[in-house]
N, C-alpha and C positions, 0 to 999 in steps of 0.2 A: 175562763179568761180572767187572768188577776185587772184588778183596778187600773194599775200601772199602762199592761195596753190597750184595755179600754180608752183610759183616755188617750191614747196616742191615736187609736184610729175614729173617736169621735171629730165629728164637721165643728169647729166653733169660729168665732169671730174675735177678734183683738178691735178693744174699742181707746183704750190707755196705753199707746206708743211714744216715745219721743224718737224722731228721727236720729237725731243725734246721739241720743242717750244708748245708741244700738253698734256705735263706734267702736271696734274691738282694735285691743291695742292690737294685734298684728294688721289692720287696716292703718291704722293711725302711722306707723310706722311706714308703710306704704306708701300713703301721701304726703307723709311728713319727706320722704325723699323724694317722691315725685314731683315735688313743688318748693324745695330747698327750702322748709320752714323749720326751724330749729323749735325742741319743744322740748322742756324739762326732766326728760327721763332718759336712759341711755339705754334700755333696754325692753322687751316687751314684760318681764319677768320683774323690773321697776316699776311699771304701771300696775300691772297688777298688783301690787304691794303697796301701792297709793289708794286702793280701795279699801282702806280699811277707816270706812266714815264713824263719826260720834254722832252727824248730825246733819242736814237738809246745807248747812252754809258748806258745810268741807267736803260733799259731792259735789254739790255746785262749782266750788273753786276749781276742781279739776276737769270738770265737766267742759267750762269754757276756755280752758288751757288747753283739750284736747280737741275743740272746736277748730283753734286756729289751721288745724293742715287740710281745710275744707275750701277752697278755692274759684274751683272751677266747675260749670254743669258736667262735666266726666266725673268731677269728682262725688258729687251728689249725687247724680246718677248708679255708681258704683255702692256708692254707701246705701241707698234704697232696695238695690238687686240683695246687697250682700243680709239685709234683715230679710227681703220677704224669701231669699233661698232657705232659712233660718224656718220663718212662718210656716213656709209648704211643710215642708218635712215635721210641722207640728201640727198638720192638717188643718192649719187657719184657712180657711177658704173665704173671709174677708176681710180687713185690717184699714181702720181710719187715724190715719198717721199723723199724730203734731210738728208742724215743725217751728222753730225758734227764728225768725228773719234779723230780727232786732241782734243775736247772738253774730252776725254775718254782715247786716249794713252798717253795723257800729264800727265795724273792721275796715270796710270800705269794700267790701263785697255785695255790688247791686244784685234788689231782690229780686231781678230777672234771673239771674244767672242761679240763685239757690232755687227759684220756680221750675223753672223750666227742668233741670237736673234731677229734682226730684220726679216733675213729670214725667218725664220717659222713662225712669224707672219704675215707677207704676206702669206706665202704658204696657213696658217688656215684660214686666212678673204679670200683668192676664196675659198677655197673649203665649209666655211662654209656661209661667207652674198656674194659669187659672186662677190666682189668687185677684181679687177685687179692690180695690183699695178709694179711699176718699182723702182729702188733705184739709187740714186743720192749721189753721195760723194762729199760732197766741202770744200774747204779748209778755212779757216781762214785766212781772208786779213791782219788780222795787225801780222799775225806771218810773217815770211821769204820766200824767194823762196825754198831756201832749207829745211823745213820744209813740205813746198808742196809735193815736189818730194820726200823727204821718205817716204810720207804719200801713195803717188803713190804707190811707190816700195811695202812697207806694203799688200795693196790692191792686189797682183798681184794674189794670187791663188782665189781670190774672182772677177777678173776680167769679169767673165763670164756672173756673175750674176750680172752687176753693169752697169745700161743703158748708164751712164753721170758724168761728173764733174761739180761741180758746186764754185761760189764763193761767198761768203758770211761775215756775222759780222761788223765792224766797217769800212763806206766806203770811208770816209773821209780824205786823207793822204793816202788812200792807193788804188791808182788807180789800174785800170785793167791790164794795162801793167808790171806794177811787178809782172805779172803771165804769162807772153807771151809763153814764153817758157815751162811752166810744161803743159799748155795748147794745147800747139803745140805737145807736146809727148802724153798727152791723147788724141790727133787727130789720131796721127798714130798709139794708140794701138785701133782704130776704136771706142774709147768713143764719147757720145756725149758732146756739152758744153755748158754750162748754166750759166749765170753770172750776179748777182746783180748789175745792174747800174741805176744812173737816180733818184737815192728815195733823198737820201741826196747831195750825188755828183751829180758835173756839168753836161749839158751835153755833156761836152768834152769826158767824164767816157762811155759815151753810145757810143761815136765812137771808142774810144779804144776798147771796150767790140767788136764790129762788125769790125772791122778794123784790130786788135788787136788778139784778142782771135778768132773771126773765131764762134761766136756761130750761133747755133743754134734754141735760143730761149733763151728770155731775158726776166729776172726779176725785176720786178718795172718800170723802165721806164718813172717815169713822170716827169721831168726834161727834158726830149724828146719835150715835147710841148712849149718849152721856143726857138727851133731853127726851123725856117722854113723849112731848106734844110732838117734836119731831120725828120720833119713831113713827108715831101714828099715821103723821102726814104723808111721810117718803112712801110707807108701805100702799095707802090708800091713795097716793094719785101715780103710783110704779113709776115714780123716776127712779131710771137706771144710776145707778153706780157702779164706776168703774174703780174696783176694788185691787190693789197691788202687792200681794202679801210678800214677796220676796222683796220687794221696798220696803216696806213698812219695816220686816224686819233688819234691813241693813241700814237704813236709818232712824233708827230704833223707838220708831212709834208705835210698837211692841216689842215687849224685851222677849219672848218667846214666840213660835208660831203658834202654841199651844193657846195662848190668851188672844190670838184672833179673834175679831168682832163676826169674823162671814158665818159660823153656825148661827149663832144669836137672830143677826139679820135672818139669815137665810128662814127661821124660824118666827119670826116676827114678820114674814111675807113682802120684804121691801126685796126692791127688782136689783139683786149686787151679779155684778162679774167679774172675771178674774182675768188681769192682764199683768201685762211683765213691766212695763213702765220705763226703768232703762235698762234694759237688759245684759250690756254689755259690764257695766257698773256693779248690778246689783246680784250678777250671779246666777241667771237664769232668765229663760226664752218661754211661751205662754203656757208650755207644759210642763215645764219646772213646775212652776208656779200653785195649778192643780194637784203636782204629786208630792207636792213636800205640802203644801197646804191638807192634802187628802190623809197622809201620813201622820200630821202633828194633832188634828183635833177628828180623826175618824167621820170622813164625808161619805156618806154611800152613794153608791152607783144613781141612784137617782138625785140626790144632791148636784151632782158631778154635771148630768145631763141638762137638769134645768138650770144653772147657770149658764151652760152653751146655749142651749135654746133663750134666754136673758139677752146672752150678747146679739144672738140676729134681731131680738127684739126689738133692745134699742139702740140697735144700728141705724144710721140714715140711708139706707139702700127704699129703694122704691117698695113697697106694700105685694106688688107681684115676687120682685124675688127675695125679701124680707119672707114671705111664705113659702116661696120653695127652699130655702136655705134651713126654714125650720121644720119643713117635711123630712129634709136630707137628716137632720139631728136626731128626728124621733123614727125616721126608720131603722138608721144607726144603733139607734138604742133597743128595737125592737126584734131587729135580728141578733141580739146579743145579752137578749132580756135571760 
């Protein structure tokens, strides 16, 4: 069996999602008629020709321009079914998905209506491809603290159903610590916390985020391999990184896949996984991601595996099926050893 469909029929989990960032223009175009919102491209062949980023601010721009034809919970909805239809068929058998509220109430789109939409698109992908899913809310780093915490407050009747915080958008100028505190309150209403550090920012960013914020498990991260002490620490207390090589390389926080940081990590015993991040954006779905990554710096077969077994790791699924999900990986590996 070549690499290629090993990985397609290994179990792994997707822990680095944006919901939004999963927007394919021929969705977009979709809603964009459905709901008569005019949006700056004229064709789906134009959008995709708008993806050609330098940098984290000119994804971004288009990012929330493509945001606007998101409406209604059908339409949420739809946009959830149409990533996790996506997932299955990459054998994600669990997936904890960011979504952006602030990108949606700033519009005038109450965060009911993006909750709820999302919701039942998760509820339909288990009940119909099995796949599992958890929801993550983060906030927008270049808006305010105060913006954070109404965004909180907003959230409160939907708290139940809401695994994590998370922090995201433009990381640059806007450290982790100007969120210390909205953080600290999603601690105590028992959220978990997840925080964008390490991709563009220093990593001074990654000790605030673990210092600071108190996460849980940390996104991007590679900025991490430029500090000794910090190698040592990530590896020796296994926080997970959720690691996005087909981002990384469309927004060129490596000019090559070949100068990928995951061998290194991987080799240095720190807990990385590999997710698609926006995947509509950036060109690939969570097994792209493995096989052009597998391809550019030569990952072997067990590489491959214990990053999957990584991502059920540090997933927030319950500790019962957190271990059958990791049984399901290494028997996968085992009948294929």
């Amino acid at each position: 069996m070549s690499l290629d469909a090993y990985i397609a029929g290994l179990p792994k989990a997707e822990l680095h999602l944006h919901i939004e960032g999963s927007l394919e223009p021929e969705l977009m175009f979709e809603l964009a008629q459905r709901n008569g919102v005019s949006i700056p491209f004229d064709s789906v062949e134009a959008v995709r020709a708008a993806y050609d980023f330098s940098n984290l601010q000119d994804f971004l721009d288009i990012y929330y321009a493509g945001a606007a034809v998101l409406q209604t919970e059908a339409d949420f909805h739809d946009l959830a079914m149409a990533y996790f239809r996506r997932a299955a068929a990459d054998n994600v058998r669990h997936a904890e998905i960011f979504f952006d509220p602030q990108t949606h109430t700033d519009r005038g789109i109450p965060f009911g209506v993006v909750a709820e939409g999302l919701l039942a698109g998760m509820k339909r992908a288990e009940s119909e491809l099995g796949v599992t899913s958890e929801l993550i809310l983060c906030f927008l780093r270049h808006l305010d603290e105060h913006a954070a915490f109404e965004t909180l407050h907003q959230a409160g009747p939907w708290l139940g159903k809401i695994a994590g915080v998370g922090l995201d958008s433009s990381e640059v100028g806007h450290p982790p610590s100007k969120f210390e505190r909205v953080f600290a309150r999603a601690g105590e209403l028992g959220l978990k916390r997840v925080a964008h550090a390490g991709e563009e920012g220093p990593p001074a960013y990654v000790y605030e985020a673990l210092d600071l914020l108190h996460i849980d498990r940390m996104d991007h991260g590679n900025r991490s391999m430029e500090d000794e002490a910090l190698i040592q620490r990530l590896a020796a207390s296994q926080m997970t990184l959720t690691v996005c090589p087909l981002s990384n390389l469309k927004l060129c926080v490596v000019k090559d896949l070949k100068d990928h940081p995951v061998p290194e990590m991987l080799r240095r015993g720190i807990h990385v996984t590999l997710n698609s991040d926006d995947p509509a954006y950036f060109g690939g779905y969570v097994n792209d991601n493995y096989r052009r990554l597998a391809e550019a710096v030569g990952l072997t077969r067990e590489q491959v595996t214990q990053m999957a077994i990584n991502s059920f790791e540090g997933s927030f699924l319950d500790e019962t099926e957190k271990a059958a999900r990791i049984a399901e990986a290494k028997a996968y590996a085992a009948a294929h050893a």
